[in-house]
MDAnalysis code that builds the backbone (N, CA, C; Angstrom):
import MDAnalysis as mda
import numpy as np

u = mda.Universe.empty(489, n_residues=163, atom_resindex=np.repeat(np.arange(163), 3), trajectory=True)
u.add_TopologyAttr("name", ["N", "CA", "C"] * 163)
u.add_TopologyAttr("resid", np.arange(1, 164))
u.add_TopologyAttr("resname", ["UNK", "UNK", "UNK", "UNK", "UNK", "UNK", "UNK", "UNK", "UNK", "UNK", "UNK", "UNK", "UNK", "UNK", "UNK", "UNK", "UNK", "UNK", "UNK", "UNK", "UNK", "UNK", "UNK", "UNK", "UNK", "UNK", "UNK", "UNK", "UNK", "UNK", "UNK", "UNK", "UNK", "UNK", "UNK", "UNK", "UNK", "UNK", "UNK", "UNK", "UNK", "UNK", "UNK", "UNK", "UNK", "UNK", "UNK", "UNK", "UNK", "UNK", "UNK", "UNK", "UNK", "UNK", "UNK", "UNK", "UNK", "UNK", "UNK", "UNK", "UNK", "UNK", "UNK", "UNK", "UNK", "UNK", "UNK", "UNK", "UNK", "UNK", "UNK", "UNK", "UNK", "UNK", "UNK", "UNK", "UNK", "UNK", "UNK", "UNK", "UNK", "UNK", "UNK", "UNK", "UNK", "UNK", "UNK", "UNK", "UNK", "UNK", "UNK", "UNK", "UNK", "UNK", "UNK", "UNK", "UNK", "UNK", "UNK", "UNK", "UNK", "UNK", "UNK", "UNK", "UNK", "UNK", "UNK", "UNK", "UNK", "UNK", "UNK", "UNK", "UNK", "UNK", "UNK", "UNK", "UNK", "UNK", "UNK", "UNK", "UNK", "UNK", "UNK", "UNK", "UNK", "UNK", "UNK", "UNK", "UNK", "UNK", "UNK", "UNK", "UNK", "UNK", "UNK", "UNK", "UNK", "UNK", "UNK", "UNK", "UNK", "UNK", "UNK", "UNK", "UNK", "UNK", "UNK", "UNK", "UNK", "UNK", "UNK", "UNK", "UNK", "UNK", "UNK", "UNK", "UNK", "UNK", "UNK", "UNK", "UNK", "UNK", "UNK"])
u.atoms.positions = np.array([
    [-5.848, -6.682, -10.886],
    [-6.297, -6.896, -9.533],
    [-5.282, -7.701, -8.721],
    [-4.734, -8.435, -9.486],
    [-3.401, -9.265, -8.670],
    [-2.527, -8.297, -7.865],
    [-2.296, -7.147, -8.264],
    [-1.158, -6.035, -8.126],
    [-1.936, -5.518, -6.570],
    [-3.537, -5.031, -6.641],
    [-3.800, -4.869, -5.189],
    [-3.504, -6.061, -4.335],
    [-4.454, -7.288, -4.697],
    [-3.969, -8.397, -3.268],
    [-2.866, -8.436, -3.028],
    [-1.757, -8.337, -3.794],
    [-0.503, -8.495, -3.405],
    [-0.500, -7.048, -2.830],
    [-0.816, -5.845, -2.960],
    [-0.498, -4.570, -1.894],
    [-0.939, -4.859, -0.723],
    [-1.932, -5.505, -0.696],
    [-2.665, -5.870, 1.042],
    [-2.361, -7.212, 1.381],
    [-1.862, -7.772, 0.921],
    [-1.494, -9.149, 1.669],
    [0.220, -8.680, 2.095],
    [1.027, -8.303, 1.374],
    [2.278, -7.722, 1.895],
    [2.147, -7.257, 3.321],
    [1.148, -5.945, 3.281],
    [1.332, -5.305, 4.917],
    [0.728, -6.557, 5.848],
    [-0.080, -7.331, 5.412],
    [-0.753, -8.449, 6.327],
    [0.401, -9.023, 7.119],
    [1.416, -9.578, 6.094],
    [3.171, -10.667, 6.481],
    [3.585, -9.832, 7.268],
    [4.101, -8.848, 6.870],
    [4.812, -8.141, 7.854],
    [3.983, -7.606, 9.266],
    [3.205, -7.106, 8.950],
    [2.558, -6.506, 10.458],
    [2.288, -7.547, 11.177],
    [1.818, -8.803, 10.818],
    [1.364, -10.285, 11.464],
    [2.299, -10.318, 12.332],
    [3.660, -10.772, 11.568],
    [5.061, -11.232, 11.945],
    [5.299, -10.337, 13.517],
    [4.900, -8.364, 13.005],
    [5.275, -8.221, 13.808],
    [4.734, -7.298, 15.002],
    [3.282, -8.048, 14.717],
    [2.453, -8.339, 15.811],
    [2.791, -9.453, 16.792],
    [3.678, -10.397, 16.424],
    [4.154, -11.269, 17.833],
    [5.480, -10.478, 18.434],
    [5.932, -9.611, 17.884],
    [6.673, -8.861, 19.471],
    [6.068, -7.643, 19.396],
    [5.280, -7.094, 19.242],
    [4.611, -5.603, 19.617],
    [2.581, -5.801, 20.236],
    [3.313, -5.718, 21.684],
    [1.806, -5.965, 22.330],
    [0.107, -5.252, 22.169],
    [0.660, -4.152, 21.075],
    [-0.745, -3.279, 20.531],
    [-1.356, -3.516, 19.899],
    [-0.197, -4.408, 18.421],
    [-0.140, -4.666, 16.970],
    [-0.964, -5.875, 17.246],
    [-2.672, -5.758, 16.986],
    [-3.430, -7.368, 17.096],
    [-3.865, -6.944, 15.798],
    [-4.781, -7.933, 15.412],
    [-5.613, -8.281, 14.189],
    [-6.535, -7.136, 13.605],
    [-7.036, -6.026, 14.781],
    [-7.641, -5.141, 14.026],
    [-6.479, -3.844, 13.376],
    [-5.386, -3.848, 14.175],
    [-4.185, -2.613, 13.578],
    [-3.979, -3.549, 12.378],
    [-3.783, -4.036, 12.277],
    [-3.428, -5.494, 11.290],
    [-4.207, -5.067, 9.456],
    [-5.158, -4.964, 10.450],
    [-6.404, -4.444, 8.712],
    [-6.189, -2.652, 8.684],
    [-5.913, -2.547, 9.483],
    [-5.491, -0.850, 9.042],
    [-4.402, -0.695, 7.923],
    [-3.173, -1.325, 8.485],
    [-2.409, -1.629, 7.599],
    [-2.373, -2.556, 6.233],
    [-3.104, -3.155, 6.681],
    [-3.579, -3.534, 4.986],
    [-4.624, -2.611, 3.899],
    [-5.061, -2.099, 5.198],
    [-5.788, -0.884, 4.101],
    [-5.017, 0.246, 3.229],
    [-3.747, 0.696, 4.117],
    [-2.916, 1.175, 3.835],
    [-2.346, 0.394, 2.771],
    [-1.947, -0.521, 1.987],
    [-1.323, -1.090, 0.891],
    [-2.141, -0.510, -0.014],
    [-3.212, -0.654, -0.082],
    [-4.371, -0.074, -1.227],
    [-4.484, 1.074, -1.959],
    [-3.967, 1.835, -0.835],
    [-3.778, 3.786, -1.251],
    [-3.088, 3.901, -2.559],
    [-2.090, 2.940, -3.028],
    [-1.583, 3.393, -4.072],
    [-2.485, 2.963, -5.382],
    [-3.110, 2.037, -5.149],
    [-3.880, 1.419, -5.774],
    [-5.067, 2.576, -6.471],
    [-5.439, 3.534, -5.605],
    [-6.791, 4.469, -6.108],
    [-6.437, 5.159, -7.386],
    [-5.285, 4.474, -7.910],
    [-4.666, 5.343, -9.038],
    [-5.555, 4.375, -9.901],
    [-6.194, 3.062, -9.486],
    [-7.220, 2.855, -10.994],
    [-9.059, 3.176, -10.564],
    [-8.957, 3.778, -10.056],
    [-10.302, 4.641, -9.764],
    [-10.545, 5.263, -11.203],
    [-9.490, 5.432, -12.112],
    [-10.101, 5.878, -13.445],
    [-10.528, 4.784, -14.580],
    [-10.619, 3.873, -13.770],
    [-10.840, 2.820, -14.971],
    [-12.809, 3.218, -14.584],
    [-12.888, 3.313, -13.566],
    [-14.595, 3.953, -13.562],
    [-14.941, 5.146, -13.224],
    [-14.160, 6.243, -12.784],
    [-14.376, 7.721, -12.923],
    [-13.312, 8.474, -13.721],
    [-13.443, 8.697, -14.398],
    [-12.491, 9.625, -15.210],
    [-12.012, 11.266, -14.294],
    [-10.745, 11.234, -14.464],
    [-10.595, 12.474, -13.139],
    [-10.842, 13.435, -14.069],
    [-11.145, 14.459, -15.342],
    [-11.899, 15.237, -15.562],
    [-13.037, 15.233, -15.036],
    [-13.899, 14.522, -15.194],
    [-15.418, 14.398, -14.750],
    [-15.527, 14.699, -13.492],
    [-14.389, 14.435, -12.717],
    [-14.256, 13.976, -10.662],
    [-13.932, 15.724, -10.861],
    [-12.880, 16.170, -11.311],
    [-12.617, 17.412, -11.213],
    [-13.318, 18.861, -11.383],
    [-13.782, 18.439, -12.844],
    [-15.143, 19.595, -13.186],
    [-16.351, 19.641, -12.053],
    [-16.382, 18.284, -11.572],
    [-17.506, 18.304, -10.143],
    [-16.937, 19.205, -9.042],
    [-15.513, 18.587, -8.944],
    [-15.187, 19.456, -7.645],
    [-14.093, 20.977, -7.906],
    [-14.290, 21.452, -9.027],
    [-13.973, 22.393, -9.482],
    [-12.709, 22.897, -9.442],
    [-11.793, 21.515, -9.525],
    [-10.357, 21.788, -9.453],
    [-9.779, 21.097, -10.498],
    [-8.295, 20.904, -10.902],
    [-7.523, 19.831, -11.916],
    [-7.699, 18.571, -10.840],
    [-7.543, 17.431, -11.712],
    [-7.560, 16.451, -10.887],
    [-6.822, 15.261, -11.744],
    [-5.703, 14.245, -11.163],
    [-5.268, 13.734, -11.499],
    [-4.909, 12.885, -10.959],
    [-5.163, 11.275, -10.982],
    [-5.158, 10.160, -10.082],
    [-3.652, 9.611, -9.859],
    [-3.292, 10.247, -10.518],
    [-1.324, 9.353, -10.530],
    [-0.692, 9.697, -9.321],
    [-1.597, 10.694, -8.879],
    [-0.487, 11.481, -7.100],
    [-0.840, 10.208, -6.336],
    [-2.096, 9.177, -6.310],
    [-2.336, 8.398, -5.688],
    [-0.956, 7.550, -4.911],
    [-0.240, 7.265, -6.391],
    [0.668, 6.425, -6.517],
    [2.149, 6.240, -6.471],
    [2.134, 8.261, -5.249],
    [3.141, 8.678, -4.986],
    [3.897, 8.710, -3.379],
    [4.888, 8.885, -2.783],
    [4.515, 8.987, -1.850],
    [3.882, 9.824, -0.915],
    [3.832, 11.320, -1.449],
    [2.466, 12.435, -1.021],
    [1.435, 12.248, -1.034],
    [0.796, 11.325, -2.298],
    [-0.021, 10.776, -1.932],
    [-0.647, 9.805, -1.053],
    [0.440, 8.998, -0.568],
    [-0.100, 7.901, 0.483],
    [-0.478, 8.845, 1.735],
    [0.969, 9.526, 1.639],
    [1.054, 10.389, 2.783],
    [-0.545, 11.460, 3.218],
    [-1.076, 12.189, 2.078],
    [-2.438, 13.116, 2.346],
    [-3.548, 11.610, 2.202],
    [-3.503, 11.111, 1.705],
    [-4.997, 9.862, 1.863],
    [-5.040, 9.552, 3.249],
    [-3.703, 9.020, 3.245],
    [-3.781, 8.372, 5.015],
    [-4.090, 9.387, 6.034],
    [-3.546, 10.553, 5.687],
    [-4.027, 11.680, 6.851],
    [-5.579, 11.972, 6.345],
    [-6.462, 11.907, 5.487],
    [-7.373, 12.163, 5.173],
    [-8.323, 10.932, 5.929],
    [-8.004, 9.420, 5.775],
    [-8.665, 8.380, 6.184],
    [-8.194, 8.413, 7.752],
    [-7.346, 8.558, 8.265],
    [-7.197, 8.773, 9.639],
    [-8.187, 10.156, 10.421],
    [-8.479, 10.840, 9.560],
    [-9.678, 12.158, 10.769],
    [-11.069, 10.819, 10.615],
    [-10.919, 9.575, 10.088],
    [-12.279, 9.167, 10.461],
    [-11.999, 8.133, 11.407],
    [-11.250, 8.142, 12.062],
    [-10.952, 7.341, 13.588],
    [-10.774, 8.482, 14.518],
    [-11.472, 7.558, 15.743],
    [-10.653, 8.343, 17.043],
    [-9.803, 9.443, 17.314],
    [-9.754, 10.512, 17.584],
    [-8.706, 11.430, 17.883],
    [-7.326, 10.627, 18.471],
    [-7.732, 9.980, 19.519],
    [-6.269, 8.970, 20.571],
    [-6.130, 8.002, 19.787],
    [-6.423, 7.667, 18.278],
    [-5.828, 6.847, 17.502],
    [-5.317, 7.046, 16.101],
    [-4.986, 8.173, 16.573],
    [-4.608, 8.758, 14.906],
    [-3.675, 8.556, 14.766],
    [-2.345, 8.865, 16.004],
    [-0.758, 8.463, 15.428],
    [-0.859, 7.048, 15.070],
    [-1.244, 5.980, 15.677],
    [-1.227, 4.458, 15.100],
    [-1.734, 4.515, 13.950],
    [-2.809, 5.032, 13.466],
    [-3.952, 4.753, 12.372],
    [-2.812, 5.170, 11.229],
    [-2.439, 6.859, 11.249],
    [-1.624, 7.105, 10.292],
    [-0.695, 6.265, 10.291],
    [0.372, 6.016, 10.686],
    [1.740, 5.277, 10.690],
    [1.739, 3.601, 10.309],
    [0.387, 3.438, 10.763],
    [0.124, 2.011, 9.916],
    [-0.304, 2.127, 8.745],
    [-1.091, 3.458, 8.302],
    [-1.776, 3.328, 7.104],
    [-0.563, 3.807, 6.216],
    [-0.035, 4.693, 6.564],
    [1.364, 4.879, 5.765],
    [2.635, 3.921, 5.738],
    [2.584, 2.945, 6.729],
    [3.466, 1.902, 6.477],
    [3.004, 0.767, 5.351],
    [1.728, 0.540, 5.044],
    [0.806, -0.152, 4.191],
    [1.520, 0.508, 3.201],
    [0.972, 1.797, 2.797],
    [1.048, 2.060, 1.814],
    [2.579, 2.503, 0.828],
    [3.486, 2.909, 2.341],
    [5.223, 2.343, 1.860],
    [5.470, 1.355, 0.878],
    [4.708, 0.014, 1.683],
    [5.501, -1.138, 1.216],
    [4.867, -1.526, -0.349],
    [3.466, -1.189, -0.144],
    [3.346, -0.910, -1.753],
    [4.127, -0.070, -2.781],
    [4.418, 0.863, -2.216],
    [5.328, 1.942, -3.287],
    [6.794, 0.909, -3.191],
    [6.874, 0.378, -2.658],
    [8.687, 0.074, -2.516],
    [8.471, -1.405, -4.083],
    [6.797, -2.039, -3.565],
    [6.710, -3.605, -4.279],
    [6.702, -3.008, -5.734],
    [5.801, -1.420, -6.134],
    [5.819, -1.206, -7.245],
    [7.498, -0.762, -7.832],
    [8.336, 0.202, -7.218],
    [9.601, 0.342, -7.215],
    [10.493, -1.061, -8.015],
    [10.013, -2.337, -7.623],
    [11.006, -3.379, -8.049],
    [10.159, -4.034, -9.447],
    [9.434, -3.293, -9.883],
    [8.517, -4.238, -11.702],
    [9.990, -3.535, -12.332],
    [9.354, -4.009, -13.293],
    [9.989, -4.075, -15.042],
    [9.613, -2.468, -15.413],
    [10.468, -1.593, -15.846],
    [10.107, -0.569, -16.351],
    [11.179, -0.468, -17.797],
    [10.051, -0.316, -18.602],
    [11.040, 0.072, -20.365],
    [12.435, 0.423, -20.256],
    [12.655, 1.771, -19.479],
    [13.580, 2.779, -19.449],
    [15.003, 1.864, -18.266],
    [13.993, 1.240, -17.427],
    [15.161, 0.801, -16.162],
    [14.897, 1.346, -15.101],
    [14.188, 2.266, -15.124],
    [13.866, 3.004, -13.692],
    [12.138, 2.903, -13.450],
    [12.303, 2.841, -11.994],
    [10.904, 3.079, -11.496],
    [10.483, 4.789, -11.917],
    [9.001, 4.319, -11.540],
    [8.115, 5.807, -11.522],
    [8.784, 6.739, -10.456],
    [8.232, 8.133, -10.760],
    [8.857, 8.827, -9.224],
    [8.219, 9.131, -8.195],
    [7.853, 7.222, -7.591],
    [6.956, 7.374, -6.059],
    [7.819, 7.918, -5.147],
    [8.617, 8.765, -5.535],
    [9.368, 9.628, -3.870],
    [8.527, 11.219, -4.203],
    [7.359, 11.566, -5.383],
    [6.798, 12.672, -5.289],
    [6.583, 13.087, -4.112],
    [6.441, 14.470, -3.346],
    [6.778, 15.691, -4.045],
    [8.224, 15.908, -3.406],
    [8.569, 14.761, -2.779],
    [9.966, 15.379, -1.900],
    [11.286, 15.484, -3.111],
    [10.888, 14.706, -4.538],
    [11.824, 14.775, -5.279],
    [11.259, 13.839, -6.602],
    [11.739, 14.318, -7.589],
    [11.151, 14.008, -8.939],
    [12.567, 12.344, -9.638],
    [13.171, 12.408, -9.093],
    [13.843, 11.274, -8.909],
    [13.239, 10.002, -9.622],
    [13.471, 9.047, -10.702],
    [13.370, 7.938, -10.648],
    [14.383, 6.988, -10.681],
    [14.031, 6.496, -9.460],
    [15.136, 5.404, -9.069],
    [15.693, 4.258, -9.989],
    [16.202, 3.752, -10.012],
    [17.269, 2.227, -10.622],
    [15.953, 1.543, -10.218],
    [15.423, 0.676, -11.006],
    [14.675, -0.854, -10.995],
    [15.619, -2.248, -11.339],
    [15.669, -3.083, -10.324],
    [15.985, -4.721, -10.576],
    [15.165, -5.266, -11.448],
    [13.823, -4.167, -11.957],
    [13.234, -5.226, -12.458],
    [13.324, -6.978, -12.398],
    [12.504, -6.693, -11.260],
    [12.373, -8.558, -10.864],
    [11.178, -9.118, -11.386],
    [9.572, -8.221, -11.668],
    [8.483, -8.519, -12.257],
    [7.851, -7.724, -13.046],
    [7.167, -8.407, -13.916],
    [6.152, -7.677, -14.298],
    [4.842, -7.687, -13.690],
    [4.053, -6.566, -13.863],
    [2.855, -6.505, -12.765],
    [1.606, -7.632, -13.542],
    [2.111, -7.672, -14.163],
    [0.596, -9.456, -15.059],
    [1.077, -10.737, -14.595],
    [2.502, -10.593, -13.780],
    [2.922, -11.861, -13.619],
    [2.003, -12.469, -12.345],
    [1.493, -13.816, -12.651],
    [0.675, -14.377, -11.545],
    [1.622, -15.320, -10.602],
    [3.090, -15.533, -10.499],
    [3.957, -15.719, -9.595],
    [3.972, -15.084, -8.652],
    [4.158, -13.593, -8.813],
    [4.214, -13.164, -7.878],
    [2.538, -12.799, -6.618],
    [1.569, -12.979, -7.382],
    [0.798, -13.109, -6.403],
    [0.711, -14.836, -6.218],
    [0.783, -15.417, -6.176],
    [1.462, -17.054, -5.817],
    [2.157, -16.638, -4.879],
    [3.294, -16.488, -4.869],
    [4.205, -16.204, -3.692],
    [4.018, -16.045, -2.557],
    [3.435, -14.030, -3.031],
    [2.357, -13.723, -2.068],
    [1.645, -14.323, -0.726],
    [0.632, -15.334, -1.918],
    [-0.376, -16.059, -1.057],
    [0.066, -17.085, -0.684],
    [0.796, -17.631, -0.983],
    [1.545, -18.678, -0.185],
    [2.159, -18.093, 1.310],
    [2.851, -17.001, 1.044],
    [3.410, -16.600, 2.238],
    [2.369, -16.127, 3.289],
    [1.722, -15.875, 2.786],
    [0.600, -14.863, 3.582],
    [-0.233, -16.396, 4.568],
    [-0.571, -17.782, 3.998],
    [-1.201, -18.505, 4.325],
    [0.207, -19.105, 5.662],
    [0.996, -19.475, 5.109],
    [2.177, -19.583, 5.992],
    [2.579, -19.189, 7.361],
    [1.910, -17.695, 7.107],
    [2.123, -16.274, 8.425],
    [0.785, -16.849, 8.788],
    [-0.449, -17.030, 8.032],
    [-1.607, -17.171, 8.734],
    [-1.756, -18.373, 9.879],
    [-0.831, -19.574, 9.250],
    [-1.104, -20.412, 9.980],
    [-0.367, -20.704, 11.258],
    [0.881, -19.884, 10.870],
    [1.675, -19.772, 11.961],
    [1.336, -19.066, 13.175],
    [0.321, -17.576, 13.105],
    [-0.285, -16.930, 13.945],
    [-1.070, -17.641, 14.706],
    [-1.825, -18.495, 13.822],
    [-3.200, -18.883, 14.865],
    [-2.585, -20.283, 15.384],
    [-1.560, -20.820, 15.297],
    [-0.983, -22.136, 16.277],
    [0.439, -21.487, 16.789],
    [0.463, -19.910, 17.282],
    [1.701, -19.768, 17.796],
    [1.250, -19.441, 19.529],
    [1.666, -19.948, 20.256],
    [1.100, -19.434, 21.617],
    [2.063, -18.202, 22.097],
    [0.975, -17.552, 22.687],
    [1.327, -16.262, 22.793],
    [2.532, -16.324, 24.155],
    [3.369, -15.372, 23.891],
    [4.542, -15.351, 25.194],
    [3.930, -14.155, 25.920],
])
């Protein structure tokens, strides 16, 4: 669970930050984009539905790992965006897919056996990239960090006067 807060507190820093020069970007685009961090996350939806079971229901193969790709961010977010507004869909998508970027980029930099990340650039290319391996995903530093930064941006927002 550390691995989501840290997917949604990430888009929080950044969109916060840069919600003080973009006059649209307030507190509710703000949670869009943090919703967007999460998308990659539905890849543990099998720890309580098993995607056979999800699949035989809906009478197709089904397999939760696309979650955690970038096609996948890409069809969720267009899927969770037809439930807003028509005149808010380009924002809705582009935040919900910027969320869910910066998650694929945070998973991109763990520890992988081999040296390389997974291949979250699916389906545009089967590619796995070079990892720095900088963490492992059990490490509780990095959600520390995280929340430190995130409280930092928080406090800075609500005592920054607006220009």
């Amino acid at each position: 669970m550390a691995d989501l807060l840290t997917h949604v507190l990430v888009p929080f820093v950044l969109l916060t930050v840069a919600s003080w020069r973009v006059d649209w970007l307030d507190r509710r685009w703000v949670v869009v984009g943090m919703g967007g961090g999460a998308i990659p996350d539905l890849v543990k939806v099998d720890l309580v539905l098993e995607a056979d079971s999800v699949g035989a229901m809906l009478g197709v193969p089904l397999s939760y790992g696309s979650f955690s790709t970038l096609g996948g961010v890409l069809v969720v977010a267009a899927l969770i965006t037809l439930a807003f507004r028509r005149d808010h869909w380009r924002r809705v998508y582009g935040l919900l897919v910027a969320g869910g970027l910066s998650a694929l980029v945070l998973d991109g930099l763990r520890v992988f056996a081999d040296g390389h990340a997974s291949a979250w650039l699916y389906p545009f290319t089967n590619w796995r990239p070079p990892t720095p391996s900088l963490y492992v995903s059990s490490d509780p530093t990095v959600l520390v960090v995280t929340l430190a930064l995130a409280m930092v941006v928080l406090v800075a927002d609500r005592y920054r006067e607006p220009s």
